[in-house]
C-alpha positions in Angstrom: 70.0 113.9 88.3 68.8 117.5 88.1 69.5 119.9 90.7 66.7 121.9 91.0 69.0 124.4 94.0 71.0 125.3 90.6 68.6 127.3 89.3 67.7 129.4 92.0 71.5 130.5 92.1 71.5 131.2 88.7 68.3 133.4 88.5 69.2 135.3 91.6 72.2 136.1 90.9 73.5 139.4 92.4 74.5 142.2 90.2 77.5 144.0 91.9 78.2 147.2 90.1 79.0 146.2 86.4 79.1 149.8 84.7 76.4 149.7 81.5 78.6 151.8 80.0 81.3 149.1 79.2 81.8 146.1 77.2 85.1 145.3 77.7 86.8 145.5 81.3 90.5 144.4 82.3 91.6 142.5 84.8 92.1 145.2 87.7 88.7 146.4 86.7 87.4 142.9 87.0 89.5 142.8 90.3 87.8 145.8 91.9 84.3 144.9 90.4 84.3 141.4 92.1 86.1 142.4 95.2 89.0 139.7 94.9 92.4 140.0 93.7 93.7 139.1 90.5 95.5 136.1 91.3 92.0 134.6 92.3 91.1 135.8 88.5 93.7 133.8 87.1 93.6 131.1 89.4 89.7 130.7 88.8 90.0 130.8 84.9 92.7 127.2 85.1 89.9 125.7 87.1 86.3 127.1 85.4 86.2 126.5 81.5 83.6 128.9 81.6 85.7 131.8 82.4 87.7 132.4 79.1 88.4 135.8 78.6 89.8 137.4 75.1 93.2 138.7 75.0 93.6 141.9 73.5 96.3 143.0 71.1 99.0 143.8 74.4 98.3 140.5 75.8 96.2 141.7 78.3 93.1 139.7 79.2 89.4 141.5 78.2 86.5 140.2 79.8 82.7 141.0 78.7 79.7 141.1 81.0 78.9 138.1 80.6 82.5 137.1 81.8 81.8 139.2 84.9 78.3 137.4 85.7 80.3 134.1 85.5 82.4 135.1 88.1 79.9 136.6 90.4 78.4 133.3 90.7 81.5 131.7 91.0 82.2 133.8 94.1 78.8 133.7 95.5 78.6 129.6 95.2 82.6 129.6 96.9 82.2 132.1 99.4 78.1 132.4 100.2 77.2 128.6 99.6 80.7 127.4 100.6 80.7 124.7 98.0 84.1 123.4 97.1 85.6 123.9 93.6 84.5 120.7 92.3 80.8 121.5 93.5 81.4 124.9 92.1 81.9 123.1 88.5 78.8 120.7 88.8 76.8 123.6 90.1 77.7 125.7 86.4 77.3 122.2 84.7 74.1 121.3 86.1 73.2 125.1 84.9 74.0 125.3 81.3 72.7 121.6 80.7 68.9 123.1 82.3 69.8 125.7 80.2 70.2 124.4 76.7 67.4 122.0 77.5 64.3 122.6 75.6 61.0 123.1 78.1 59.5 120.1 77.4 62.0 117.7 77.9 63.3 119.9 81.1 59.3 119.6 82.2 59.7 116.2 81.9 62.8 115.7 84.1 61.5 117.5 86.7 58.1 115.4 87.0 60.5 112.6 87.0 62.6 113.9 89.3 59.4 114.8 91.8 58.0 111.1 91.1 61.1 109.9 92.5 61.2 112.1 95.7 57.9 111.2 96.1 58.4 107.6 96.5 61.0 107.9 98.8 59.0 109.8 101.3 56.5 107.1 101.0 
């Protein structure tokens, strides 16, 4: 079943202050970007595959922009939406499968998604 919600949390997705400057930002960085404390960080990467970041030379984990936007939706579907961890993960699921559809066939599940709607409020 698509969930056509998803989207809308993906495309307005808040930008908190990621400095353009930067590709590479540390955890504390992360940490004050996000407004949560690194043990959420760490916590949220064992439960989210989709937060991996690299490890630098020292160990140290390096996360990229796109890390960061990841995270902000994280928060925002957690916190905002109050979904639970496990709705958290369909939610990103449900978002990269629309994603890495092509149009048509995503087209497609959406008029069969409205025909079915549409019968039941008949």
């Amino acid at each position: 079943m698509l969930v056509l919600g998803t989207l809308a949390h993906f495309s307005s997705l808040h930008r908190m202050d990621i400095p353009d400057n930067k590709r590479f930002f540390r955890i504390g960085e992360v940490s004050r970007i996000i407004d949560v404390r690194p043990c959420v960080l760490r916590y949220w990467e064992t439960e989210f595959p989709s937060i991996r970041p690299k490890r630098a030379d020292s160990r140290q984990r390096i996360y990229q922009r796109e890390d960061i936007e990841t995270i902000i939706e994280i928060k925002k579907l957690l916190y905002e939406e109050k979904l639970t961890i496990e709705g958290v993960r369909r939610s990103l699921k449900a978002v990269k499968k629309v994603g890495s559809m092509p149009q048509s066939n995503l087209l497609g599940e959406i008029k069969e998604e409205l025909g079915k709607i549409l019968k039941i409020l008949q």
